[in-house]
matplotlib code that plots the C-alpha trace (Angstrom):
import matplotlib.pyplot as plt

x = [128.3, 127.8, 130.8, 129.3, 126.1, 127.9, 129.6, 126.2, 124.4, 127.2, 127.6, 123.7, 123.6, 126.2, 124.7, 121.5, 122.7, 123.6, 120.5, 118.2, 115.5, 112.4, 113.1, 116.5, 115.6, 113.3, 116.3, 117.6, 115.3, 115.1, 119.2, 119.2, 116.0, 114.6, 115.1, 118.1, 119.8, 123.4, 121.2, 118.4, 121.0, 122.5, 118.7, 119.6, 122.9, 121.7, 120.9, 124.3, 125.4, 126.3, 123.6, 125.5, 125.8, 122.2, 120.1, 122.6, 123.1, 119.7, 118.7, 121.5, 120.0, 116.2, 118.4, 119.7, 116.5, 114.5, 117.3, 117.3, 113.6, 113.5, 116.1, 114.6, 110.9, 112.8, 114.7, 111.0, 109.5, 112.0, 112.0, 108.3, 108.3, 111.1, 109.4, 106.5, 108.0, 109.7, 106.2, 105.0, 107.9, 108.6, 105.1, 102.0, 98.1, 96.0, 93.0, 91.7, 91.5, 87.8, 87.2, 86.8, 83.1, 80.9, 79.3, 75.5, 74.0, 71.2, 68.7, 69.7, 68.2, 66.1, 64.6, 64.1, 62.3, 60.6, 59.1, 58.2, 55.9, 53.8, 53.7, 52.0, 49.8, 49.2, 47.6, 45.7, 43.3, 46.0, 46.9, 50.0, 50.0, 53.0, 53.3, 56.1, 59.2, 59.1, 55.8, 54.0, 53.7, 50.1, 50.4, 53.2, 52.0, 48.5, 46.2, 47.3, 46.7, 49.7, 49.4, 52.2, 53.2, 54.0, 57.0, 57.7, 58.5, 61.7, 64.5, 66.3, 63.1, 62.7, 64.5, 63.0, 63.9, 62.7, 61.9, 59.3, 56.1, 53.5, 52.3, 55.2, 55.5, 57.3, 56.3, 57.9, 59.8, 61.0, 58.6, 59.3, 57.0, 54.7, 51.5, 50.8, 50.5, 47.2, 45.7, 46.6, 44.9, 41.9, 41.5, 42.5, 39.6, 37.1, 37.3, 36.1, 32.6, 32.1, 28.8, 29.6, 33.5, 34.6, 36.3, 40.8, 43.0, 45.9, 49.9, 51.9, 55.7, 58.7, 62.1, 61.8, 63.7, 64.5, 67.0, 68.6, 71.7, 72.5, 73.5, 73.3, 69.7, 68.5, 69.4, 68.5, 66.8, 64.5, 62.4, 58.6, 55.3, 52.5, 49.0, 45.4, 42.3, 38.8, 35.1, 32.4, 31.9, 36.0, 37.0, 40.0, 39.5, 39.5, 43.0, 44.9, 43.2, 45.3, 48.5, 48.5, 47.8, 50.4, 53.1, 52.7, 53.3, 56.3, 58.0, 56.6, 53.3, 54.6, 55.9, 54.5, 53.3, 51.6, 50.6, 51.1, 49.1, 50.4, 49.8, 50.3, 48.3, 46.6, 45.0, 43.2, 43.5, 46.9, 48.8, 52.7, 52.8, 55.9, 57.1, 59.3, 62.7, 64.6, 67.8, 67.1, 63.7, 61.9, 64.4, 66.3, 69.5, 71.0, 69.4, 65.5, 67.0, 66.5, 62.3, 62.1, 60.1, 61.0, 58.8, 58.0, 55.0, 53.0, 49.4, 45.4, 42.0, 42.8, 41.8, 38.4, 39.9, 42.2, 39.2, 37.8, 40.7, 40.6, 37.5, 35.6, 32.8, 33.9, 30.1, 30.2, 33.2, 36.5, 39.6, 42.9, 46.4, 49.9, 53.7, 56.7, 60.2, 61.9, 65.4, 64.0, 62.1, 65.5, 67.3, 65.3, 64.9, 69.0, 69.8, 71.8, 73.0, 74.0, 71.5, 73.7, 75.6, 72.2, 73.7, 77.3, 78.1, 79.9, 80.2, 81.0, 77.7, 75.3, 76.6, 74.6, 71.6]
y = [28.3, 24.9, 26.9, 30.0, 28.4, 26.6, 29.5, 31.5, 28.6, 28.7, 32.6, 33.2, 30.6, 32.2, 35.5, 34.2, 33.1, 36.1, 37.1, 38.3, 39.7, 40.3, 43.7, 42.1, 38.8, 40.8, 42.7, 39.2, 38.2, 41.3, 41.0, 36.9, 36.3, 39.3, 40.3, 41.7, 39.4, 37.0, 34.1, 35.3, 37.3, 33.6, 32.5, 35.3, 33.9, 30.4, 31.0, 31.9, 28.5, 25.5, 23.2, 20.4, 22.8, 24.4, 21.2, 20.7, 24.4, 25.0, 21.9, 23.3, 26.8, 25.9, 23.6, 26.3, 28.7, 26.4, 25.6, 29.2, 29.8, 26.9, 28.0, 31.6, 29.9, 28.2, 30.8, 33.3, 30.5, 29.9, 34.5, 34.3, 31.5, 33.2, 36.5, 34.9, 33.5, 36.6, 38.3, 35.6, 36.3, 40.2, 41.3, 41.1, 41.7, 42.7, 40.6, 43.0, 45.9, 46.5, 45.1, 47.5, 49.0, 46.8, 49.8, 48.8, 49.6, 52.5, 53.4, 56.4, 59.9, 59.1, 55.7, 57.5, 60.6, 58.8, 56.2, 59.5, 60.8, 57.7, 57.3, 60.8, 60.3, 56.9, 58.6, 60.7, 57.6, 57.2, 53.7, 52.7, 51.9, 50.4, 50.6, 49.5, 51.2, 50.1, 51.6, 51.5, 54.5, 54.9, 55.0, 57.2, 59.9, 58.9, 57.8, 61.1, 63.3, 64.3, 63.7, 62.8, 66.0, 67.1, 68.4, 65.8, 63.2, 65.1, 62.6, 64.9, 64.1, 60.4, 57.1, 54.9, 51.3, 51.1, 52.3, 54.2, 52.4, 53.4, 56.5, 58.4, 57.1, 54.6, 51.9, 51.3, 54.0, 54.1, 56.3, 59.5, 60.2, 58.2, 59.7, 56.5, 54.8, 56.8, 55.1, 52.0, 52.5, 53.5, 51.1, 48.2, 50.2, 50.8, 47.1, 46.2, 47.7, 49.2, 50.4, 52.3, 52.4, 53.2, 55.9, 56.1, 57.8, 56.3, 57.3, 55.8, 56.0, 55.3, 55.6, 57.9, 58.3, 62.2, 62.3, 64.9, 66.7, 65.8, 69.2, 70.5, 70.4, 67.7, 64.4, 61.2, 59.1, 60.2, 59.5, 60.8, 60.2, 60.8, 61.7, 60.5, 61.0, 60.4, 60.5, 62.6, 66.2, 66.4, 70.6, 72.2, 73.2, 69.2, 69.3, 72.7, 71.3, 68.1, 69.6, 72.5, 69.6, 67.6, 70.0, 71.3, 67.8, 67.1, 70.5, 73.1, 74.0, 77.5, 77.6, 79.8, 77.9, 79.4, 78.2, 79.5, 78.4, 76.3, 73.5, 70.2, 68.3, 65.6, 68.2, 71.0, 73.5, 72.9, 74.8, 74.4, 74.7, 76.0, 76.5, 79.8, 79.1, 77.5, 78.8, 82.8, 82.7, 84.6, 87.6, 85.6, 83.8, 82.0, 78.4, 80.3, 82.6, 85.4, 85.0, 83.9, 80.7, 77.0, 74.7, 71.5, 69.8, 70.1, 69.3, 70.3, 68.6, 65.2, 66.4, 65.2, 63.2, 61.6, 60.5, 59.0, 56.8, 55.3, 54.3, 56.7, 59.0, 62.9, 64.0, 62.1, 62.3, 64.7, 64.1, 65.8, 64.6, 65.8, 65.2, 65.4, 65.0, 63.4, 64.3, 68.3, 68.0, 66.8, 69.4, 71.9, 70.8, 70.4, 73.2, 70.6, 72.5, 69.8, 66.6, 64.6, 64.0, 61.7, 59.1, 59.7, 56.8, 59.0, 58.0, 61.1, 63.1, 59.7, 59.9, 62.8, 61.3]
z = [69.4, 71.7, 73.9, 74.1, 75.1, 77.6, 79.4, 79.2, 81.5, 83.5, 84.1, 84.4, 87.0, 89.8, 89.2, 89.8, 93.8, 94.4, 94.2, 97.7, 96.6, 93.9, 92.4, 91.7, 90.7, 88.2, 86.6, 86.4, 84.2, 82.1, 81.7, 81.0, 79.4, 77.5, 73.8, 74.1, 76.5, 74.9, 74.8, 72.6, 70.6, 70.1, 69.1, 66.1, 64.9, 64.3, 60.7, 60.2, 61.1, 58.5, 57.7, 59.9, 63.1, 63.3, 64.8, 67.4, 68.2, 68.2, 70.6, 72.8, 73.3, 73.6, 76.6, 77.9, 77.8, 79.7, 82.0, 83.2, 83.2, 85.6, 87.6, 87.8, 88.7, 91.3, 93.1, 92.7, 94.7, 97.1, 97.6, 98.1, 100.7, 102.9, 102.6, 104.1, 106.7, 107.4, 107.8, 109.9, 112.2, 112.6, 111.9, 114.5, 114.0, 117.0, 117.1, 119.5, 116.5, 115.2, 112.0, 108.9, 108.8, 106.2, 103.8, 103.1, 99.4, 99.4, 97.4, 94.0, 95.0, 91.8, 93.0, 96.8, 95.1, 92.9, 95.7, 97.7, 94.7, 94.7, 98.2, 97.9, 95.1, 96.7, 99.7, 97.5, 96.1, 93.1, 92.1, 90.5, 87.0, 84.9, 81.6, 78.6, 77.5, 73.8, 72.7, 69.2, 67.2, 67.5, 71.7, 71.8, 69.3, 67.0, 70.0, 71.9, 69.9, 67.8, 63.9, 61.5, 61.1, 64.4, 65.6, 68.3, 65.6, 64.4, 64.5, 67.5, 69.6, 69.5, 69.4, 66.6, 66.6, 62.9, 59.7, 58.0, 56.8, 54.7, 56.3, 56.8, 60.4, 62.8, 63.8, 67.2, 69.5, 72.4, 74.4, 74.4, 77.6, 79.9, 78.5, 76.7, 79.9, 79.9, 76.9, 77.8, 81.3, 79.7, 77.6, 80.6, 82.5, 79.8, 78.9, 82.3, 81.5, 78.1, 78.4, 81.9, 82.2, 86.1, 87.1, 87.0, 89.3, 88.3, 88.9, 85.7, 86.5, 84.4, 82.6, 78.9, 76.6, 74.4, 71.4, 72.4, 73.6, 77.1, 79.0, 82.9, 82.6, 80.0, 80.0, 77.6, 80.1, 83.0, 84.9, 84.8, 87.0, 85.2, 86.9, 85.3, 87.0, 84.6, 85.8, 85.6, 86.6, 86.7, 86.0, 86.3, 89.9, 90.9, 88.7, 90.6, 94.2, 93.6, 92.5, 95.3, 98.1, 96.1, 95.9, 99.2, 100.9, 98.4, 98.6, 102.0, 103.0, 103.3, 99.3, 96.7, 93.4, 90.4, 87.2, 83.7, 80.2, 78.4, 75.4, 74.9, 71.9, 74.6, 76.8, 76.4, 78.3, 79.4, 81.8, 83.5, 87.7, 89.1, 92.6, 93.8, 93.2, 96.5, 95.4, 95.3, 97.0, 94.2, 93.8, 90.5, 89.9, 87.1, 87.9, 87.6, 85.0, 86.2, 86.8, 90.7, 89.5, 88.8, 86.6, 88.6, 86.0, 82.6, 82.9, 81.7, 81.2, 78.8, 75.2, 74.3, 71.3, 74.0, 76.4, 73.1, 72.0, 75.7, 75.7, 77.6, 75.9, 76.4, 76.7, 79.8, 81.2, 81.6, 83.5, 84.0, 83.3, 85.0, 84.1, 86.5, 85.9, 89.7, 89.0, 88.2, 91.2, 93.2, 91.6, 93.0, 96.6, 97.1, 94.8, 92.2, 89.1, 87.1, 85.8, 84.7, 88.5, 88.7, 86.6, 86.8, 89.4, 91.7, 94.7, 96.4, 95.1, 95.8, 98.7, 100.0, 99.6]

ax = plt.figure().add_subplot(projection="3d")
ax.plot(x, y, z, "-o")
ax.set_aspect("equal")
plt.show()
């Protein structure tokens, strides 16, 4: 065994200075150092040895292992060092070439579209109001008017962080819309003067968040701009005034916009605005469905009850609430047919934008 040994040191090592380059040096190793290589095939036949052979064997061929692992580190370093010089030599770089262009970061299409929406209501008299993603129970459903037994509390709707307590309900979700923003901006205005609360314009935007199943045109996560306005002697003339003058500085003067009843539990009326569709021009296609029109926004008067839980006495005073969706609103303007390219992280369709 000590012989074999022996001659497989000394073979391995002539081979190996024959050797000119990496891909080669490589196949070196693969033939002299891998599993099935003589040496680690001699690694096997130690246990055949006598008692009074094995140490010596053994100590021999861990010897010879790292013998050739040096030598192969050796001759890698000594390849890589005259390829470099080689380089250095043969090959030139014009300092004179431009340098590779530096590509800046830009804002998503969501973040722009979104930022142009407020800007808008923002020059309307609305002020921006924030409010939470985790919400309670009672903000995202009780306060606005949806009971218990709603359907908007199925399971497919909403994502609760929790479980069930006494009533049936949850006790924290995450929201399912930005209407609770309202209450909470009610309450944060009411509180200022109890007796005589001020009047809110307010723009609440903000990620939400729908158990459901994402497709071309629902996702999971969105994000909405919600629209409060509350004083006294509000109607729903003040509320289609705004939306027209809105949606004709965020779409085209010259577009046609109608708007259809509707409900929603936290106002009353209610009513859905949509805009002629961009992609057919009101004769129908597959993205409108056939019906010329595109819905842009929900909205109505805030439900009395609503008014109430704020803070704000609906004998006196009335408002009018709106919800937008941005990406919807982007989808119509470049005639996207797919939601779900918003939040893909590919480069070429962000791009674009």
């Amino acid at each position: 065994m000590l012989e074999i040994l022996k001659e497989i040191e000394s073979t391995f090592r002539q081979s190996l200075d024959s050797i000119a380059d990496e891909a080669a040096l490589e196949a070196w190793r693969l033939a002299n150092l891998g599993k099935n290589s003589p040496l680690m095939k001699a690694f096997s036949g130690l246990g055949q040895l006598s008692r009074e052979e094995r140490p010596a064997a053994g100590q021999m061929a861990n010897q010879v292992k790292q013998a050739l692992e040096t030598a192969f580190n050796e001759k890698l370093g000594k390849l890589k060092a005259e390829a470099l010089a080689k380089s250095i030599q043969e090959e030139k770089l014009d300092v004179t070439l431009p340098g590779r262009p530096f590509r800046h970061g830009r804002q998503h299409p969501a973040t722009t579209n979104l930022r142009r929406i407020l800007s808008i209501l923002a020059e309307m008299g609305f002020q921006v109001y924030t409010a939470r993603d985790v919400e309670s129970d009672e903000y995202n459903f009780q306060l606005l008017n949806i009971p218990p037994y709603h359907p908007a509390r199925e399971m497919q709707d909403t994502f609760y962080i929790d479980s069930k307590v006494e009533d049936g309900t949850y006790s924290t979700v995450l929201r399912t819309h930005t209407s609770p923003g309202q209450i909470r901006a009610m309450r944060e205005f009411a509180a200022m003067n109890p007796e005589n609360p001020p009047s809110i314009r307010a723009a609440l935007p903000g990620m939400v968040y729908r158990f459901e199943q994402i497709t071309t045109r629902s996702e999971m996560q969105f994000y909405q701009v919600e629209g409060l306005a509350v004083g006294e002697n509000i109607t729903f003339s003040d509320l289609k005034g705004t939306l027209l003058e809105f949606a004709r500085r965020m779409f085209a003067r010259e577009a046609r916009f109608r708007f259809r009843a509707d409900h929603f539990p936290f106002t009353e009326p209610s009513a859905e605005m949509d805009v002629e569709c961009y992609v057919c021009g009101g004769k129908g296609c597959p993205v409108c469905k056939k019906s010329g029109w595109l819905e842009i926004l929900g909205c109505g008067m805030v439900h009395p009850r609503v008014l109430q839980n704020g803070g704000y006495d609906p004998r006196r005073y009335s408002g009018f609430a709106f919800g937008m969706g941005t990406e919807r609103q982007l989808m119509l303007r470049y005639k996207i047919n797919d939601i779900r390219n918003f939040w893909g992280n590919d480069i070429r369709f962000l791009e674009q934008f």
